[in-house]
N, C-alpha and C positions, 0 to 999 in steps of 0.2 A: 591703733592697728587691731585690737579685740575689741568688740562692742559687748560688755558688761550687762546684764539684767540678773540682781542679785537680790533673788528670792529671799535666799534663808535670812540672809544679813538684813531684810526689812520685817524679822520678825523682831519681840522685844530684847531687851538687855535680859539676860539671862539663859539664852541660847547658845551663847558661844563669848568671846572676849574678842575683842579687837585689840591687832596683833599684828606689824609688820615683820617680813623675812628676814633675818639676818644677812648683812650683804658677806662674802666671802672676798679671799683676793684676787683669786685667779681664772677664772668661770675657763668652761674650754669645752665646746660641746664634743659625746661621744655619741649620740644617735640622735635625728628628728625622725621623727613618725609620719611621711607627708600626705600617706593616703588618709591617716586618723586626723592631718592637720584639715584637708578640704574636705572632708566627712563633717567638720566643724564649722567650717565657713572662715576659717583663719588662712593669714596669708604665710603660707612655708617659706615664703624666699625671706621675709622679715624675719621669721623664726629663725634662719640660718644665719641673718645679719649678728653683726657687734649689738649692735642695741635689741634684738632678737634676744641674745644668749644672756644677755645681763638679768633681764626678764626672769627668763627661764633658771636662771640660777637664784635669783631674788634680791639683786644688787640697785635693781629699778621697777617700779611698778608702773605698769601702763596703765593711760587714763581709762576710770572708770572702776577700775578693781577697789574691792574695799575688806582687806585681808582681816579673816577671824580664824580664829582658833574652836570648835567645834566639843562644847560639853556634851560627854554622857559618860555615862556608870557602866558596869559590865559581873556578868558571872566568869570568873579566870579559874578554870578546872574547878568548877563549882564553885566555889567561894566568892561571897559578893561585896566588891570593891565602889564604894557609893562616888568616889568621883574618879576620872579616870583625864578621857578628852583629849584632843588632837597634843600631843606631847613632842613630835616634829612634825609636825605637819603643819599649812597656813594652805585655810582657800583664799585664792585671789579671787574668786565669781565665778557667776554662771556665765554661760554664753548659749544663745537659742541657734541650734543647727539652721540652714537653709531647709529642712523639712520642716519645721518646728518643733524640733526634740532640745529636750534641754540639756546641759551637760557643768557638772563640778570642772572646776581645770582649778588642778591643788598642788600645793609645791611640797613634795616627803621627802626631810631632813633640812630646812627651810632655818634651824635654829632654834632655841628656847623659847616656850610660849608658858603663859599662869601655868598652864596645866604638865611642865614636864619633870615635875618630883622628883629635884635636883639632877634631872638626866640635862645630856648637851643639847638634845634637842638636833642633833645632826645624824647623817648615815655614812655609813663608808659605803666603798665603791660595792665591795661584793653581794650585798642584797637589792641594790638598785638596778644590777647588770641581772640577777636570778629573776626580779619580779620585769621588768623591761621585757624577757624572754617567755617567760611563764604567761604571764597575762598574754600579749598578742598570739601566741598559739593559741591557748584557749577562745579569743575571737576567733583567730580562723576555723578553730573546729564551731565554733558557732554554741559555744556554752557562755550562759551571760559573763561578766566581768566587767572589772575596770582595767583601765584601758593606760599604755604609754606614751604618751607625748613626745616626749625629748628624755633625753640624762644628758647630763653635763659633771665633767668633776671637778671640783673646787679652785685647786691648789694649795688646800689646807689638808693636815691631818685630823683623825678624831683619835679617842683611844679606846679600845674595848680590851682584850687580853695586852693587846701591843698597839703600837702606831700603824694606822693602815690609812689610804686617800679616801677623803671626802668625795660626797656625789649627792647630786639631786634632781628624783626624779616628779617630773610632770605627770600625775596622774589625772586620768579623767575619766568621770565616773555620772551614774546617771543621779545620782546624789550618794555624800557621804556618811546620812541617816541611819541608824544599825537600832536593834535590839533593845542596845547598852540607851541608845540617845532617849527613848519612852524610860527605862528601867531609873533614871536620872531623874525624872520629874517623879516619875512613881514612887519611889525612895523618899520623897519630900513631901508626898502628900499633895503635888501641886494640879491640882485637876484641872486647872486653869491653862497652865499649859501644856497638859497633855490635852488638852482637847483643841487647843493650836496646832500640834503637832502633828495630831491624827489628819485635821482637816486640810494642814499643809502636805503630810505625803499621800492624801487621795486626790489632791488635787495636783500633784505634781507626776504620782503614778498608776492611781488608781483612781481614773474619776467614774467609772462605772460601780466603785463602791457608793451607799449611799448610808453607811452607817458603819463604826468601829467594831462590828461585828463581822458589815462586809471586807472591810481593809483585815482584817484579822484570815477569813478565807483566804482572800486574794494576797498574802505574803505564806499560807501555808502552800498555796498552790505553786506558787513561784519557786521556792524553795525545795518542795518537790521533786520537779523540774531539772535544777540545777545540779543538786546532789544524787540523781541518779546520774545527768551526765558527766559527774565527778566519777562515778562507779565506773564508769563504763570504759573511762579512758586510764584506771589505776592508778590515779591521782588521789594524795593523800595531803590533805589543806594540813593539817600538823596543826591548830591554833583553834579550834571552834570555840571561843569563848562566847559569848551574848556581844561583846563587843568587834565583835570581830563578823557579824552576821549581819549583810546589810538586808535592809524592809524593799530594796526593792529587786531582790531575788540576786543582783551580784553577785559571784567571787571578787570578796574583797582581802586584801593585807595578807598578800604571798610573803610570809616570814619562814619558817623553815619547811617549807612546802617540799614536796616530791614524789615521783611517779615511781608506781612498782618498776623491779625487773622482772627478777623471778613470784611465780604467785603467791605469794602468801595472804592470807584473808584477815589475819592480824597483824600484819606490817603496819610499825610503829619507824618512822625517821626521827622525829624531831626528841631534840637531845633532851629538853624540858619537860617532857611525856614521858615520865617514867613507870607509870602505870599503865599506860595505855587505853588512857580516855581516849583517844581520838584517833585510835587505829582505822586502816581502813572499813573493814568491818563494822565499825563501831559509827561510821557518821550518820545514817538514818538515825538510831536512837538520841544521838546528839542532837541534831537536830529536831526533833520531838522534843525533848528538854528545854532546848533553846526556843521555842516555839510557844511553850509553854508558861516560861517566862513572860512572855513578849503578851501574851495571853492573860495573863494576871497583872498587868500593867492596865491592859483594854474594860475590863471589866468596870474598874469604875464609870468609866464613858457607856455603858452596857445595860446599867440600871445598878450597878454595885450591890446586888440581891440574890438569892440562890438560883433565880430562873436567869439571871446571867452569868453566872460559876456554871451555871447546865451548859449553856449556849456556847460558850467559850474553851468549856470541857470537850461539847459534842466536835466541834471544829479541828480544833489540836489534833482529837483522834479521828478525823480526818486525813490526816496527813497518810498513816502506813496504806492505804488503800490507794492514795492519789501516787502516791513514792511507787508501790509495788507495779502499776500500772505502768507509771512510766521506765521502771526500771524492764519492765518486760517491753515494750517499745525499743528502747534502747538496745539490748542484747539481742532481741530479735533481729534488728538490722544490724549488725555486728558478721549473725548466722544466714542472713540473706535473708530472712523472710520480713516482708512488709508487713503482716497483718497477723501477728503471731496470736497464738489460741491459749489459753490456757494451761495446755496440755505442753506446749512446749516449754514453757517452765524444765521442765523433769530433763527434758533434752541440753537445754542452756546448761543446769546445774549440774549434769551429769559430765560434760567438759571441765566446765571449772572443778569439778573432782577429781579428774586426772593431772588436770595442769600441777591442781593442789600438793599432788603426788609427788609430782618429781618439780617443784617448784619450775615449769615450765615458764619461759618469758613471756610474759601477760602481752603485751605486746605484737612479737613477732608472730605469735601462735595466732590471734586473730587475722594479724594483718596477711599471713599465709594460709589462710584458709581459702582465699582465691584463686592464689596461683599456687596449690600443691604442695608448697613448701614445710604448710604447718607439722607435720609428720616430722621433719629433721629436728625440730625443739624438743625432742622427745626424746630419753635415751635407752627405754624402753617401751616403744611406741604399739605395745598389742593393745594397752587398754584404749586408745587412741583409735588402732584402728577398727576396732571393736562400736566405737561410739560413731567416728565418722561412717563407718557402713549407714548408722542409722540418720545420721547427718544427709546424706548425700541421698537418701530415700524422700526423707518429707520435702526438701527445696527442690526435686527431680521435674515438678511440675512449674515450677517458679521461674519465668525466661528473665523478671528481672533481679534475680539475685546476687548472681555478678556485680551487676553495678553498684544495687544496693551496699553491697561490701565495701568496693572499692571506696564507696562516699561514706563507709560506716567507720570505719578502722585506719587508722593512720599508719602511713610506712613507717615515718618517725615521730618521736616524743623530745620533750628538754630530758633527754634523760639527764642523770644527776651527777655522773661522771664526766659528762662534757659540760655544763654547766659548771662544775668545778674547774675543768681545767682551762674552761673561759678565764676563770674569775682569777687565777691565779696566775695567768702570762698577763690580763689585766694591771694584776696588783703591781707582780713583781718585773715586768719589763715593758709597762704600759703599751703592752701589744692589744689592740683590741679586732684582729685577723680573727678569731674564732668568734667572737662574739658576734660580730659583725655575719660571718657566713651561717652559724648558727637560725641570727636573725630572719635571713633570708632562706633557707630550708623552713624553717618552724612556720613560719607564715604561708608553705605550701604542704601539709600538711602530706595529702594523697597523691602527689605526684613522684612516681617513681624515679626518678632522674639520678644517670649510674656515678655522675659526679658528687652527689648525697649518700651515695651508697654507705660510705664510714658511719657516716652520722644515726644510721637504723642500725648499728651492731649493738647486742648486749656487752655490758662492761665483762672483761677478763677478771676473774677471779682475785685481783692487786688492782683492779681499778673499780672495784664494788661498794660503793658510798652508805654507809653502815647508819649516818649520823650528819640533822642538818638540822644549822643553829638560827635564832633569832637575830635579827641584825643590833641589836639594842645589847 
């Protein structure tokens, strides 16, 4: 029922482990993905089946799969951890789309593999229902990612503080390659196969690279890309480790991820960021860190010699010029202008200084700059209206700014308090009504529609999500 062509798995033994899923007892599907299923060229009604969900839960593997477990190393808040590797996780293969795009289809909480340093190896329900949501918004907004498939929940418990329900979800991803997976051969000295490695992800995503210099550009460029349009929508990834940064520009491994409400430029969620390396603010230079990494891995492929430390150097600092660029793209259409100038910089930043102010909802404040509304997020809106005067002069010429809006800015977001209280009629009276309606708004990002209306509120002041944890 999936036709298998498994790339990574015909590279050599020491790539990854071969490793079958753990079966569970009870498999019990709670969402299939069926637009993402024929995006793939898989057949959904199977997926739906008994023998479908056994799959998907990892009780049976269908022909052709040949399940590994995925080596690499990582920087975790700096500090470098020389093995790490899929710890729940198990790819079953690739699969070639009907375009010919290729695609991971990976089973996250699949059970204990070499690499999961005494952990179970499995996930509870509530970070497989956060990344299930989290990720297919971010498709629909059109910023890269991996993708979900199905969830299913067990009928087992796992343990983290207490007993909570098992879950597993079907990821799919344009590969699961990251940072960490070069920094893993790198660490060993094995040039041998990083120079496998390099020529397998140019040829699987960059084949207009034609050397580890070029593949070195084309992931600074990618990344870029993405991390502005993390900026744009106030999403704060909470995890930037090296391993957690995949090579081919994805948002990968939604762990205690989440979206501003109010603005803050240093908003820190995730419980394990206690310094606040990976505040919102902070991901451009993370990512230049992380990049850099990835960069001192490439060098030996490079000529391993100070004119390739220059080469590799000049590249990396490539990045803030390609980042700022697109981060002004970005914000420009947000403000309605297509083709912003440099000058609007000062314009953009001069907003987010006020929102700053009175910690305005990052959100609704854009998303009301269309229809008038943005003014009421304000509780004392003279500096606001002081700035829109100047707002509403430079876009006066601009017939399509409007629209641009409407396609820039999202009505709604996962915010973190519905997302929560998903996860918690989930857990505790396995209702899955929210998660489910959730689903289907976040997938329509910019459509107004007055039965969503709830779903675009900011949380009340007792329903303001302070802290959000790692599922492990």
């Amino acid at each position: 029922m999936i036709h298998f062509d498994n790339s990574y798995a015909r590279l050599p033994q020491g790539f990854f482990t071969r490793t079958a899923p753990t079966p569970v007892a009870a498999p019990r599907l709670i969402a299939l993905n069926r637009p993402l299923a024929e995006r793939l060229g898989l057949d959904a009604d199977w997926l739906d089946s008994p023998e479908g969900v056994q799959m998907l839960a990892g009780n049976a593997l269908p022909e052709g799969a040949e399940p590994i477990a995925q080596a690499y190393a990582g920087h975790q808040f700096g500090g470098f951890s020389p093995q790490l590797g899929d710890g729940r996780a198990v790819l079953l293969g690739e699969v070639v789309a009907p375009d010919g795009a290729r695609f991971d289809i990976q089973l996250k909480g699949a059970g204990p593999t070499p690499f999961s340093r005494r952990g179970d190896g499995r996930a509870w329900l509530g970070p497989v229902l956060r990344e299930y949501l989290v990720s297919e918004f971010m498709s629909a907004f059109g910023i890269p990612t991996t993708r979900a498939l199905a969830a299913v929940v067990t009928g087992e418990t796992v343990i983290r503080e207490t007993l909570l329900p098992g879950a597993v979800l079907t990821r799919v991803a344009a590969s699961h390659i990251r940072v960490g997976t070069f920094e893993f051969y790198a660490a060993r000295g094995d040039r041998d196969r990083l120079q496998l490695l390099a020529d397998h992800v140019i040829a699987r995503h960059y084949p207009q690279a034609r050397s580890a210099a070029d593949l070195l550009q084309c992931v600074v460029d990618a990344q870029a890309r993405t991390i502005a349009g993390w900026m744009g929508l106030g999403f704060i990834h909470g995890v930037m480790n090296t391993d957690n940064m995949s090579v081919s520009g994805e948002t990968i491994d939604y762990g205690p991820c989440a979206f501003m409400d109010g603005y803050r430029p240093d908003q820190v969620f995730s419980s394990i960021d206690a310094q606040g390396r990976y505040a919102w603010d902070q991901q451009p230079n993370i990512a230049v860190w992380n990049l850099a990494q990835l960069a001192s891995c490439l060098v030996p492929l490079m000529g391993n010699d100070d004119a390739a430390v220059a080469e590799a150097t000049r590249i990396v600092h490539s990045f803030p010029e390609i980042y700022q660029r697109e981060w002004l793209r970005v914000f420009g259409a947000k403000l309605g202008i297509n083709a912003p100038e440099p000058q609007d910089r000062a314009l953009i930043e001069r907003l987010l200084a006020v929102m700053a102010a009175e910690r305005a909802d990052f959100t609704r404040v854009f998303s009301g700059l269309s229809d008038g509304t943005a003014r009421d997020e304000f509780t004392d809106p003279a500096a606001y209206d002081t700035w829109a005067r100047d707002w509403q002069g430079r876009i006066a010429e601009l017939p399509e700014a409007a629209a641009l809006m409407a396609r820039a800015n999202p009505r709604r977001i996962p915010r973190n308090h519905r997302i929560e209280e998903a996860i918690v009629k989930a857990r505790d009276e396995g209702d899955f009504t929210l998660f489910h309606r959730l689903d289907d708004a976040l997938r329509a990002p910019f459509d107004d529609r007055p039965e969503w209306a709830d779903l675009a509120q900011a949380p009340l002041p007792d329903q303001i999500v302070h802290r959000t944890f790692c599922g492990t």
